[in-house]
N, C-alpha and C positions, 0 to 999 in steps of 0.2 A: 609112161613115156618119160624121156628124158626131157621136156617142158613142164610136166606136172610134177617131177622132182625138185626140177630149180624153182619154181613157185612156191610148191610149200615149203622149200627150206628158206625162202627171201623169211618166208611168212614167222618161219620158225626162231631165226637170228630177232626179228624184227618183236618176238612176243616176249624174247631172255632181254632187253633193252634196259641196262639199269635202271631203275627206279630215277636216279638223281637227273639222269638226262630228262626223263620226263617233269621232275620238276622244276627244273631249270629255265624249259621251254614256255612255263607260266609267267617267268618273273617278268620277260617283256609287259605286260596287260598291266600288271601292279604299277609297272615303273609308267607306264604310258598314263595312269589313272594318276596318280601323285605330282608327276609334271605336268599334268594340267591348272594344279593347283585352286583343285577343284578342293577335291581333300587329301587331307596330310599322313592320313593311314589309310592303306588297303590290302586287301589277302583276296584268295581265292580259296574255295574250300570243297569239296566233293558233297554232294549229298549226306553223306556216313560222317563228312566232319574230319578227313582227311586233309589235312593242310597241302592243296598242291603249290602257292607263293603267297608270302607277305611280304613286306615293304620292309626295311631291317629295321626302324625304331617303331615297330608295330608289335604289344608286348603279346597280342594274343596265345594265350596258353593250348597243349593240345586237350584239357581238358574243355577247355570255355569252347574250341572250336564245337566236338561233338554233343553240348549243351543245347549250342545255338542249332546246327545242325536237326536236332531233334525236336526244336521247338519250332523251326521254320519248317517241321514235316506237319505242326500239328494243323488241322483246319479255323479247330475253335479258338486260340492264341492265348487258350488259359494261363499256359508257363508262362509266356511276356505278361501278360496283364500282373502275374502274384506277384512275380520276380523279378521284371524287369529285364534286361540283356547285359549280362556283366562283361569284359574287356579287358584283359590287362589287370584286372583288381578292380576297374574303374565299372560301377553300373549304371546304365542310362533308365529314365523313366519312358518308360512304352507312351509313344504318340499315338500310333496308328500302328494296328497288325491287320493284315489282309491275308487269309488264311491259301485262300484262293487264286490269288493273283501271285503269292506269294513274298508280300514285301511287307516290310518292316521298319518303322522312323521310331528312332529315340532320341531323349535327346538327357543332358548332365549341366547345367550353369550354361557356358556361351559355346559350348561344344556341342554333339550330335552324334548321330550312327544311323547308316539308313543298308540294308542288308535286302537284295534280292536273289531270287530261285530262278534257276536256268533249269530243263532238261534234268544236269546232270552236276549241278555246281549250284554255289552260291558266289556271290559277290557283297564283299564286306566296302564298305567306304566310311573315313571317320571324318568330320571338317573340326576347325580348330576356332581359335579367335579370327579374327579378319575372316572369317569364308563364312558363306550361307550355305542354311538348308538347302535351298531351291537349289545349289549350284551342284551338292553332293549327291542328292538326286538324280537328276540329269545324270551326272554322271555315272553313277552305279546302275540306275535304269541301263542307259545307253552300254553300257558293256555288258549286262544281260542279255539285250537285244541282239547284239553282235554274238555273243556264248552259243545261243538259242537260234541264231541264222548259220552256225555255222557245226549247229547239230550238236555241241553241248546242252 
């Protein structure tokens, strides 16, 4: 019928969707996480390690993304324990890996990195001088939570 044509052709426009528009529609979450000025970097990354937004002084390489990626798939958190979580060039020392819950606190001199697992993403947040752990948490948790409520 001519309804189930227009349908899957909504469907079919809607699946050729450039790539850029989809990640475009990420940068809001980055931008909304950094102006809280909780922390001073943040990205968003797919399972696979897919960069879908970083923040623009965020040096993440797409190499380091599918590192992290991989290592936040493992359960046991051997790769963070030997290696550590490198950044930009920059490596943090593994605080805490939760294989299961899936999150991750590092931390490098007065700086940090705290990384959780949604569904279908991860959430990067880095704090800087003047900002706390407690606060980057919060916040990277807390947009997990919204990723994962909202079927991410």
């Amino acid at each position: 019928s001519k309804a189930t044509v227009s349908v899957l052709n909504c469907i079919a426009a809607h699946l050729h969707t450039p790539l850029k528009q989809h990640t475009m529609s990420w940068d809001g979450y980055v931008s909304n996480m950094t102006e809280q000025q909780k922390v001073s970097q943040a990205a968003l990354l797919g399972i696979d390690g897919s960069v879908w937004a970083q923040s623009p002084e965020f040096p993440l390489t797409a190499e380091e993304a599918v590192g992290i990626a991989g290592a936040m798939g493992e359960v046991s958190g051997e790769y963070f324990r030997a290696n550590g979580c490198v950044v930009g060039g920059v490596k943090y020392l593994t605080l805490r890996f939760d294989g299961e819950e899936g999150l991750y606190y590092g931390k490098k001199g007065a700086s940090g990195i705290c990384i959780a697992r949604s569904v279908t993403g991860l959430v990067l947040g880095v704090y800087g001088e003047g900002m706390t752990a407690g606060d980057c948490n919060v916040c990277v948790e807390g947009m997990k939570d919204y990723l994962v409520s909202s079927g991410y």
